[in-house]
N, C-alpha and C positions, 0 to 999 in steps of 0.2 A: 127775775134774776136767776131763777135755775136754770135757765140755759143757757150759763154761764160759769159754771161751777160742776164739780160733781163730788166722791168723797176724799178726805184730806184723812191726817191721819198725826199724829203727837205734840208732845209738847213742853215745855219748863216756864217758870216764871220771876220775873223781878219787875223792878218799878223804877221811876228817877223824878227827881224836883229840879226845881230853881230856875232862874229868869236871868237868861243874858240880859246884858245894859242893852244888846241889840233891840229888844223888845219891849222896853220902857213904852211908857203912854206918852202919844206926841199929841200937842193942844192943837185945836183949831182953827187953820187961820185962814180958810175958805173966802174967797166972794163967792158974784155969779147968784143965782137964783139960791133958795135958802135949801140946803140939804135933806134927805130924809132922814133920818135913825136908822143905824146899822140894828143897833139893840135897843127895843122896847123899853119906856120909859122906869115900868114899875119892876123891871128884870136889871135893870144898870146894879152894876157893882156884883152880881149873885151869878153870872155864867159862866165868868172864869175865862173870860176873851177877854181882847184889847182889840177895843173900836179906832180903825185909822180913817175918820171922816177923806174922802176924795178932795188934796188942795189944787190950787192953780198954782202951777210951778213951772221952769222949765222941764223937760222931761229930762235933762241931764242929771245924775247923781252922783257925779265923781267924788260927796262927801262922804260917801259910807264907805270908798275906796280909804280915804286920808284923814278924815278927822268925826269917827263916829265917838257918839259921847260917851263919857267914861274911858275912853282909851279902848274899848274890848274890840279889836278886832287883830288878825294877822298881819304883819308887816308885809310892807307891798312886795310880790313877787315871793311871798313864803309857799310853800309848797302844800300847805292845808288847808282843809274847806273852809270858806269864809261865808258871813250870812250876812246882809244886808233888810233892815224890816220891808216888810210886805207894804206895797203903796196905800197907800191909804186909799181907805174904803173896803179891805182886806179886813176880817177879823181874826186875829192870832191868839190861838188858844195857849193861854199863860200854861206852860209846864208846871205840874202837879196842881192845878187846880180845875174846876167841874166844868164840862162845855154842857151847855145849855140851849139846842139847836130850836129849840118853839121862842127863846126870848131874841134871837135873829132875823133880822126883815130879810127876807130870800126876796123880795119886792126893790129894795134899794136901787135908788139912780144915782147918788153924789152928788147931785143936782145940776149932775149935766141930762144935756138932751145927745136925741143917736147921733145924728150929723158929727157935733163936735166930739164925741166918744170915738166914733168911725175916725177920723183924719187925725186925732191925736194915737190911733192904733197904729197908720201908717208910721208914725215917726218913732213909735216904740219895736213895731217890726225892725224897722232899719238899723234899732240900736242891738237888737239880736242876732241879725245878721251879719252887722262886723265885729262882732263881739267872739260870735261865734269863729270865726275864721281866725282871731286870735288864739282862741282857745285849743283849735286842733292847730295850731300849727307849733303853739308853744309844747304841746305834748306832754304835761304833766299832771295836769288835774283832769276831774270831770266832772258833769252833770247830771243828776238824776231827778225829772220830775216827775212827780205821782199826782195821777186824774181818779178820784173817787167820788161815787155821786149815784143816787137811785136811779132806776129804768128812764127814762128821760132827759136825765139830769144834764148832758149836753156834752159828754166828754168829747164826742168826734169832732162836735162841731168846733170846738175849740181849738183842739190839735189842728184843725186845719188851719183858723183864723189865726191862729198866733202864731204857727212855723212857716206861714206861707213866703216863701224866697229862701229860705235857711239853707243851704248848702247839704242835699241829703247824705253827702261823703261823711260827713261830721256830727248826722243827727238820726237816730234810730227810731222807732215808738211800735213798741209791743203791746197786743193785748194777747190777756190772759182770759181764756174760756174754760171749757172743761179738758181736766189734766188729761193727759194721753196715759196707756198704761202703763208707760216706762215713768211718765212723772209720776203717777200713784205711788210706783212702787219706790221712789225716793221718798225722806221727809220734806216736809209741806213747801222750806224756803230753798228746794233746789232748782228747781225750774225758774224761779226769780232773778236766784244770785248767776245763775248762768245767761244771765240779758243784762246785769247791771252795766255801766257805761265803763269802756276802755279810756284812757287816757288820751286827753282829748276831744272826747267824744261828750253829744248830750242825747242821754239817752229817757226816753219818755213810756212810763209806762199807762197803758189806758187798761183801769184796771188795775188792781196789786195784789203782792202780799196780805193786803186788809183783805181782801175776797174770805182768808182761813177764818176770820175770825166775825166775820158778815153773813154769808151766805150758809159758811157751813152752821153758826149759830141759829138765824131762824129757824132755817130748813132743817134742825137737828140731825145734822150729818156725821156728829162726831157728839161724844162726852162733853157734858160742860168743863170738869176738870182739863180736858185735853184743850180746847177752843180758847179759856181763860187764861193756860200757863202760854199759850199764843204773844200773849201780850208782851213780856220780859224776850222772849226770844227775839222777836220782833225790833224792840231797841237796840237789845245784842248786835244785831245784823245790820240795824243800822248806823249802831255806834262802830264797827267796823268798818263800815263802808267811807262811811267818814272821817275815821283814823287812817284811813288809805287814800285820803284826795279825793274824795268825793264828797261835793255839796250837795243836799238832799234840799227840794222843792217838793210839799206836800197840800195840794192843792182838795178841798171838798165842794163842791160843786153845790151850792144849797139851793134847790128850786121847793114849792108848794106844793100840797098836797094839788092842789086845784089846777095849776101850772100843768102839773103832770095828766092831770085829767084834760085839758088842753092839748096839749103834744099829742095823746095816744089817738084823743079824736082828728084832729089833725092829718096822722098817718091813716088811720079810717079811710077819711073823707079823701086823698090825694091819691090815685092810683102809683103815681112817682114813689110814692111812699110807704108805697105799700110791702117792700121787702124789708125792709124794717120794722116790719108790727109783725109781734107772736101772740098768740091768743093768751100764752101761759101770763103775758105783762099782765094782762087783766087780772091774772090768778092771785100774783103777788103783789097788787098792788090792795088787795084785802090785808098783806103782811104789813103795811106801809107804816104803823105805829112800832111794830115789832124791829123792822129794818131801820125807824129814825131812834130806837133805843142802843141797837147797837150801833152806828155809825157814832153817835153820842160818846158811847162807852172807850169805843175804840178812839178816838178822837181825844178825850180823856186822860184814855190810858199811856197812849203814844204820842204825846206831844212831850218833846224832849230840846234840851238847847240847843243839841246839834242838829235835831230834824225837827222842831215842830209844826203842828196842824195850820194850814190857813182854811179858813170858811168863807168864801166866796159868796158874795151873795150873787143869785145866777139864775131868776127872773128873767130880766133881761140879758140878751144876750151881748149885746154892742157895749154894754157895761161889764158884766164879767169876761168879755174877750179884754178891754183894755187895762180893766183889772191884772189879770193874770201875767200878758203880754208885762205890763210894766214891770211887775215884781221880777218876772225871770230877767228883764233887761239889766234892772237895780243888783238883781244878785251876782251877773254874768260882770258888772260892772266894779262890784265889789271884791269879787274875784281878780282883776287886774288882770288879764293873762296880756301875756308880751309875747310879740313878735322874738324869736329865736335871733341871736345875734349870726353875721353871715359867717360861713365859713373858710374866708379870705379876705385879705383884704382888697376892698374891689377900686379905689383909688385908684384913676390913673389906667385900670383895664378897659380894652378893647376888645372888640366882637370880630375874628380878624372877615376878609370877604370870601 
């Protein structure tokens, strides 16, 4: 991961609680082959997630637009971020309580197989793609979804499989490596807030904000005092972002230790692949308990009602694509955006020759 980062620099601190009705525990009402466990039997109730077992549904969600339970959401066509839950098979890290990333199956199928995972992607791409084209045309809100995950952990692969067709006029994706010297010399969250999404826009960051409180922690690139008050700003930032129209999608990408020992031999062994492997991944991945304490932490710390954490479990990849792909469809859809009314009235007009 250090070649990905380099040093940061300040910081303040706060905290937040509580649990939208959005995030209530949904019961299982699966067929199909019999599920895995998202979380370990003798860890239930102790990690501070909410397990959304993978159902068979249609893939439409127009309830979380019009009748999510409890009443908690924005009225249709309001102008503020709205959240819709993560699809099941998603873990959603309950705001102000402990994430627990070893009581997580990063293994998890939903008890689907790839074929069906792969063809029900297609039909959640398509609900992104016209969702999206709503979204930049109404011009009022936007999207920001955030990819975190160890060396391995899959974020490209993803951005590819799950934006693939999306209209790139209306969708950005940034990553963040090591700051330039002009961002050094800003505090840590400007080079971020200057990518987040315009209106309209869905903008994807590979890589975030979390890198300050990740990378500069192992690699002690900064004070603990500084890295910790990390946390509180962090919400800050993103409770403004979302007091401005902006719905925040925070995706963790959870693969294994062993997984990742896979991947790197992987790009080893493939000459294709070989520009992707840096010898330093080996380096840090001796950090790799150090790296899953903070991811933890920060996951912990930042899971908030307006943004919280989802942990993916992300093993497989044909599951975490339809994973992910679903939840931003479900969110894009909860969102409502409308088609702009015309600017005339077109009754009765002619195209003259």
């Amino acid at each position: 991961m250090s070649k990905h980062h380099g040093k940061h620099r300040r910081g303040q601190a706060s905290g937040e609680s509580g649990l939208s009705a959005l995030q209530r525990d949904v019961s299982h009402r699966g067929g199909g082959k019999k599920a895995k466990p998202h979380i370990k039997a003798e860890a239930e109730g102790e990690s501070g997630a909410e397990v959304r077992p993978l159902l068979h549904r249609p893939p439409s969600s127009a309830l979380w637009a019009h009748a999510v339970e409890g009443g908690d959401t924005v009225p249709v066509g309001g102008p503020g971020p709205r959240c819709a839950p993560a699809a099941e098979g998603v873990v959603t890290v309950r705001p102000g309580t402990r994430c627990d990333l070893g009581a997580i199956d990063a293994d998890a199928d939903g008890g689907l197989d790839k074929e069906t995972a792969k063809a029900a992607l297609v039909t959640e791409r398509a609900r992104i793609v016209a969702l999206q084209e709503r979204l930049y045309a109404e011009h009022r809100r936007s999207l920001l979804v955030v990819f975190q995950a160890i060396d391995t952990g899959g974020k490209d692969g993803t951005i590819r499989a799950v934006f693939e067709g999306v209209n790139p006029q209306g969708c950005r994706v940034w990553s963040f490596k090591v700051p330039s010297a002009e961002e050094s010399d800003h505090d840590f969250l400007w080079r971020y807030h200057a990518k987040a999404p315009a209106r309209g826009m869905i903008n994807v960051f590979n890589r975030s904000h979390y890198e300050d409180v990740l990378v500069v922690r192992v690699k002690d690139l900064v004070p603990e005092p500084v890295w910790r008050a990390r946390y509180g700003q962090i919400n800050d930032f993103e409770r403004m972002l979302a007091a401005s129209g902006t719905t925040i999608l925070k995706f963790f990408l959870h693969i294994s230790k062993d997984e990742q020992r896979e991947r790197l031999e992987a790009r080893i062994a493939n000459p294709d692949k070989h520009w992707k492997f840096d010898p330093a991944d080996l380096v840090e991945r001796k950090s790799w308990d150090a790296y899953q304490g903070a991811f933890a932490d920060a996951l912990t710390e930042c899971s908030t009602p307006q943004a919280p954490w989802h942990v993916v479990p992300a093993n497989r990849k044909w599951y975490r694509n339809l994973l992910i792909a679903r939840t931003i469809a479900d969110t894009l859809e909860a969102m409502d955006p409308r088609f702009p009314e015309a600017k005339a009235d077109l009754s009765g007009m002619t195209v003259p020759e």
